[in-house]
Every structure is written in C-alpha cells, then in structure tokens.
C-alpha positions in Angstrom: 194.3 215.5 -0.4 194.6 217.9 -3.7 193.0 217.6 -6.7 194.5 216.3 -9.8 195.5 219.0 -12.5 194.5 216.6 -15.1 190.7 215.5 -14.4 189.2 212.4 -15.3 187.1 212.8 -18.5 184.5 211.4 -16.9 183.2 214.7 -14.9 182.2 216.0 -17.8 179.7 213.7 -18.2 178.9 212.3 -14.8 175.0 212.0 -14.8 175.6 210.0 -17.8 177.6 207.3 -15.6 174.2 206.3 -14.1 172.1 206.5 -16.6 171.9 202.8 -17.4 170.0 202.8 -14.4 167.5 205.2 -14.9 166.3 204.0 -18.8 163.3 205.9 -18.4 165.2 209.6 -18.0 165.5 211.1 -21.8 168.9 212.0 -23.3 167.9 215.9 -23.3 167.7 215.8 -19.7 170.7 213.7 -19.1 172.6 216.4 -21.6 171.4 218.8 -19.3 172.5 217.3 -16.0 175.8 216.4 -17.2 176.8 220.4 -18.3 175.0 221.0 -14.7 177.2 219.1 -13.1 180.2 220.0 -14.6 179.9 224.0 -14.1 179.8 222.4 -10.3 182.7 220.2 -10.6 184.8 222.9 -12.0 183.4 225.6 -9.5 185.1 222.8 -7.0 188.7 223.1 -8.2 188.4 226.6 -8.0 187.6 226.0 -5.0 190.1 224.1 -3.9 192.1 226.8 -5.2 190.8 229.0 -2.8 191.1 227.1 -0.1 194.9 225.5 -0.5 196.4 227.8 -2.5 194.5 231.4 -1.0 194.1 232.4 -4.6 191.2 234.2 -3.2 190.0 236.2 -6.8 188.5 232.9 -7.7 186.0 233.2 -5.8 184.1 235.0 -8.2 184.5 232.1 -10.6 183.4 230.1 -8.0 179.9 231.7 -7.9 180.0 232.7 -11.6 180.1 228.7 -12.2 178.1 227.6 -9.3 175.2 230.0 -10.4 175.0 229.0 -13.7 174.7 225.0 -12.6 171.5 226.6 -10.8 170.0 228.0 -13.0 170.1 224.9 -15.1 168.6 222.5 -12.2 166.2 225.2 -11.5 164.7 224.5 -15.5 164.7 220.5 -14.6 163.1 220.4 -10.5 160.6 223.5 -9.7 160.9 224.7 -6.3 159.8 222.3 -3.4 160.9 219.5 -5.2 162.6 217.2 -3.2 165.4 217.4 -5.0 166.6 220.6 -3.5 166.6 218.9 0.3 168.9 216.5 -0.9 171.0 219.1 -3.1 171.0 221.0 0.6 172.0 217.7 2.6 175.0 217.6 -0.2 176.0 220.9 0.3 176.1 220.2 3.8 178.2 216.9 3.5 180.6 219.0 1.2 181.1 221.8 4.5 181.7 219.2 6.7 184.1 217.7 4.6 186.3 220.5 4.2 186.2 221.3 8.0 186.8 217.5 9.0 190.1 217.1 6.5 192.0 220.2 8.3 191.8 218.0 11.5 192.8 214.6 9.9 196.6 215.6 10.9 195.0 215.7 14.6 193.8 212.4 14.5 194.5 210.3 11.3 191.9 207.4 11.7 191.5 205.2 8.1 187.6 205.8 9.7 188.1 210.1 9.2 190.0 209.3 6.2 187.3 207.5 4.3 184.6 209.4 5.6 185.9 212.5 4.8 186.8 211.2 1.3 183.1 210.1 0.9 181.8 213.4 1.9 184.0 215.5 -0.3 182.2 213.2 -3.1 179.2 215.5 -1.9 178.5 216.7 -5.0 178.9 213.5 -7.6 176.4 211.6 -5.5 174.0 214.5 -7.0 174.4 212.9 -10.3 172.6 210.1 -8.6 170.7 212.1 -6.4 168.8 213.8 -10.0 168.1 211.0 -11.9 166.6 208.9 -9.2 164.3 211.9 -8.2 163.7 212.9 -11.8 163.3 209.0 -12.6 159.5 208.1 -12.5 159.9 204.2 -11.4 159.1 204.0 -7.7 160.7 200.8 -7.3 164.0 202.5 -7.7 164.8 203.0 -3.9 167.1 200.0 -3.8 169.1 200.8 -6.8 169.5 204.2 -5.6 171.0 202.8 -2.1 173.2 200.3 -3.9 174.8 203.2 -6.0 175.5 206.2 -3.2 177.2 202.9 -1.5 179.5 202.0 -4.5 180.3 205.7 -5.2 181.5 206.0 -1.5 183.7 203.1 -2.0 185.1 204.4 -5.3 185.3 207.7 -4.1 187.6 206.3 -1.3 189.9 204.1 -3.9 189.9 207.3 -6.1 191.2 209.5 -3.3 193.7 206.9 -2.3 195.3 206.7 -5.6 195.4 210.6 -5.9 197.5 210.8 -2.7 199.4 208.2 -3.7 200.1 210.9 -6.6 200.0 213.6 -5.3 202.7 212.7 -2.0 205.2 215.2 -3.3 202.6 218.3 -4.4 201.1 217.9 -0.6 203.8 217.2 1.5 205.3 220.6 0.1 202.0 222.2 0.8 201.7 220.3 4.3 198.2 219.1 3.2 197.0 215.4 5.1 197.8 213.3 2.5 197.5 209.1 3.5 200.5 208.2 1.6 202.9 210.7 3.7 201.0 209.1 6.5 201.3 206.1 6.0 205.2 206.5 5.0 205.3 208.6 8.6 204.7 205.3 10.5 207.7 203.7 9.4 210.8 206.4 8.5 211.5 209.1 10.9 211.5 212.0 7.9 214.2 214.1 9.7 216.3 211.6 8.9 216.3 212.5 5.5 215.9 216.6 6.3 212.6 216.4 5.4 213.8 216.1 1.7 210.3 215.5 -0.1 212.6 213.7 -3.3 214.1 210.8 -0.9 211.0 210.6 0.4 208.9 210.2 -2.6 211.6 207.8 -3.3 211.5 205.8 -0.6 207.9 205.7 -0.5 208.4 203.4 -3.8 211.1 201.5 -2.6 210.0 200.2 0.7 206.7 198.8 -0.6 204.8 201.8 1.4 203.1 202.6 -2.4 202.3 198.7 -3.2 200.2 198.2 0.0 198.4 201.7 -1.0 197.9 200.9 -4.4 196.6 197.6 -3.4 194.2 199.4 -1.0 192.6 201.2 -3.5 191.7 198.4 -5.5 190.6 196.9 -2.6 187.9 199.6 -2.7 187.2 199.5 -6.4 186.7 195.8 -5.9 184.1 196.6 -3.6 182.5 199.4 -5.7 181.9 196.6 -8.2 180.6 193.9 -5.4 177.6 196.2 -3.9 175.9 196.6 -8.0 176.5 192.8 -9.0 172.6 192.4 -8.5 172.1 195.5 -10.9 172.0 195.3 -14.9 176.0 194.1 -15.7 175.8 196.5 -18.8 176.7 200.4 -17.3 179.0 203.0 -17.9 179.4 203.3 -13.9 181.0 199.6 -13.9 182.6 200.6 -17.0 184.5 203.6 -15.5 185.3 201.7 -12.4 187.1 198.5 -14.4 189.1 201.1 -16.5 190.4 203.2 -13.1 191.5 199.9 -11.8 193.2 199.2 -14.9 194.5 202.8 -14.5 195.6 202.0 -11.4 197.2 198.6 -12.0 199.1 200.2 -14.7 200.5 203.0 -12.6 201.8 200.5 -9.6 203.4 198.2 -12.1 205.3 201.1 -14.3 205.9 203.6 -11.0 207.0 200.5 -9.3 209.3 199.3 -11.9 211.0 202.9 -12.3 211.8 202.8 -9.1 213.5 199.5 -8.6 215.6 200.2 -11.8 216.8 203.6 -10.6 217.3 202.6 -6.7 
C-alpha cells in the first residue's frame, strides 16, 4: 500500500476541496490551510520513505516539514482550541494505521483493509477537521459528518486504485497490497517462480484488475451518494467525478493493452 511517486495535484490545495462548504471561511485562511496541509502531506511521503524504504536521514525532513505546518495552525487556532484534540485524535488514527497495515498479511479482511485505508487518510480529514472548527455556523455538525464519511469512502476507492498500480512496486517490496491479494486467491504464484512480470500480467488478463477497478468505483460512487443532500456545486464532488474518470480511463487503456499483447 505505497504511495504514488506522482501525487495528485489536489494535495496541494486540499482545504480548498471543502471550502464550498464552509462559505463563511475567507480565502486568506483557506491559503493558509492549504500550504499547512501540504508541508504535512509531503512530511508523509517522507515518511513513507522511512518506513518502507529505511531511508532513515529523512527523518529530519520529516520534522523540518511537520514543524513548519505547526507553526502555521498555531497562527489560525490558539492553544485550547478544540482543534488541537481533534489534530491529536488524527495523529492517533494515523499510528494506528501504520501499525494495523504491517498485520493485514496476518489477516487480510476487506474490513482491516478499508479501515486501515481510512485511517491512513488521518491527516486529509484535518482539511475538514479546520474549516468546520474555524467555520462560525453552528448548524454545520451534519455537513461535517456527511464529509469525514465520503472522504473515508474515497479514501478507500483511492487506495484501491493505487494498489491496483502499484502490484509490481509492492510485490517486489513484499508490502500488503489488495491486488496481489486478491490475484493470491486464485493462481498459486509458485507456479510462475514468483515472477512479478507474469504476474502483473496475468492480473490483467484474468479479469482480477476489472473486478478491482470496478470496486473502486464502487466506493467513489458512494463518496458522491453520502453529499447528494449538500450544495451540488463543490470542488470535493468535482475531484471525486474526475478520479472516476481517471480511473475509467486507466481500466479501459490498461485493459486493452493487455488483451492485444496476451
């Protein structure tokens, strides 16, 4: 479950996804958030980078970027804010995360899977963590709800898709990745010595990647379901309708490679 090299555009900017549904917020503070929130997304991948890869001199990087996203939230929420319980409740969700997807191998349950791709979302639901604190309608409870649920469901469709991906990059790094899983269930890999090309390859070619694909639209679709009652008009629905289409695109052209070549 790596991350892409390539990152969405869209993590630059992720506060800004939910903005539609906090009007009242200013743009300066929105600015804010979003450069926030991005020192913390990339002090992630380094991360990540730590942790799969032991390229342990990131670690400075790590707090270097994590420190300066502080010190930015620290000028928006003074100290006692509620803000900083929930920012500790993600933090917490993020640990558990990362300790819950070394086990998944142990016991691969679509139940772990999707909670642990929810959790390591920790951090993006502090996009809508900050606006809805910062946001100064009380009646905003309900839309608040409605989002953390279709960010879970997205974030579940997006980590699907980026296994699906990523199969040959994880299965040489023996990281849990759902597609090799799933592909496990049905061809006995030693078979094929373990050769991660045949079985990227077959992955394609016996419909394994179709049924995933399909899956993760299958969570985007829900995404979009739990805000229909919100305002239509949002960047958040926006992003989710184009990673469909991203998605779409992929299983049709991947797909099609794959049956010309076999």
């Amino acid at each position: 479950m790596s991350h892409k090299k390539k990152s969405p555009e869209f993590y630059e900017y992720y506060p800004k996804l939910f903005h539609d549904y906090f009007p009242d917020i200013d743009k300066v503070t929105i600015d804010l958030l979003s450069k926030a929130g991005f020192y913390f997304y990339q002090s992630i991948l380094q991360l990540d980078a730590v942790i799969d890869n032991q390229e342990n001199h990131r670690i400075f990087n790590v707090l270097d970027l994590q420190e300066n996203a502080i010190k930015i939230l620290s000028t928006i929420y003074e100290d006692g804010n509620n803000f900083w319980n929930l920012w500790e409740t993600r933090k917490r969700e993020f640990r558990k995360a990362i300790s819950l997807e070394k086990n998944l191998w142990n016991n691969p349950s679509e139940e772990n899977y999707n909670k642990v791709a929810d959790m390591k979302s920790a951090f993006g639901k502090v996009a809508i963590d900050s606006l809805f604190i910062f946001s100064e309608n009380s009646n905003n409870s309900e839309i608040y709800n409605l989002l953390l649920e279709s960010h879970k469901y997205f974030s579940i469709g997006f980590q699907l898709y980026d296994d699906i991906i990523d199969f040959t990059e994880d299965f040489n790094k023996k990281q849990f990745n759902w597609a090799v899983y799933e592909l496990s269930k049905t061809l006995d890999f030693s078979k094929y010595k373990y050769d991660v090309n045949i079985l990227n390859k077959l992955f394609y070619i016996d419909g394994t990647s179709v049924i995933l694909f399909e899956k993760s639209i299958y969570y985007l679709e829900k995404a979009k379901k739990v805000i229909e009652k919100l305002p239509p008009d949002s960047l958040w629905l926006d992003t989710i309708c184009d990673f469909e289409k991203t998605i779409l695109q992929t299983k049709d052209s991947v797909n099609c490679n794959y049956v010309i070549s076999s």
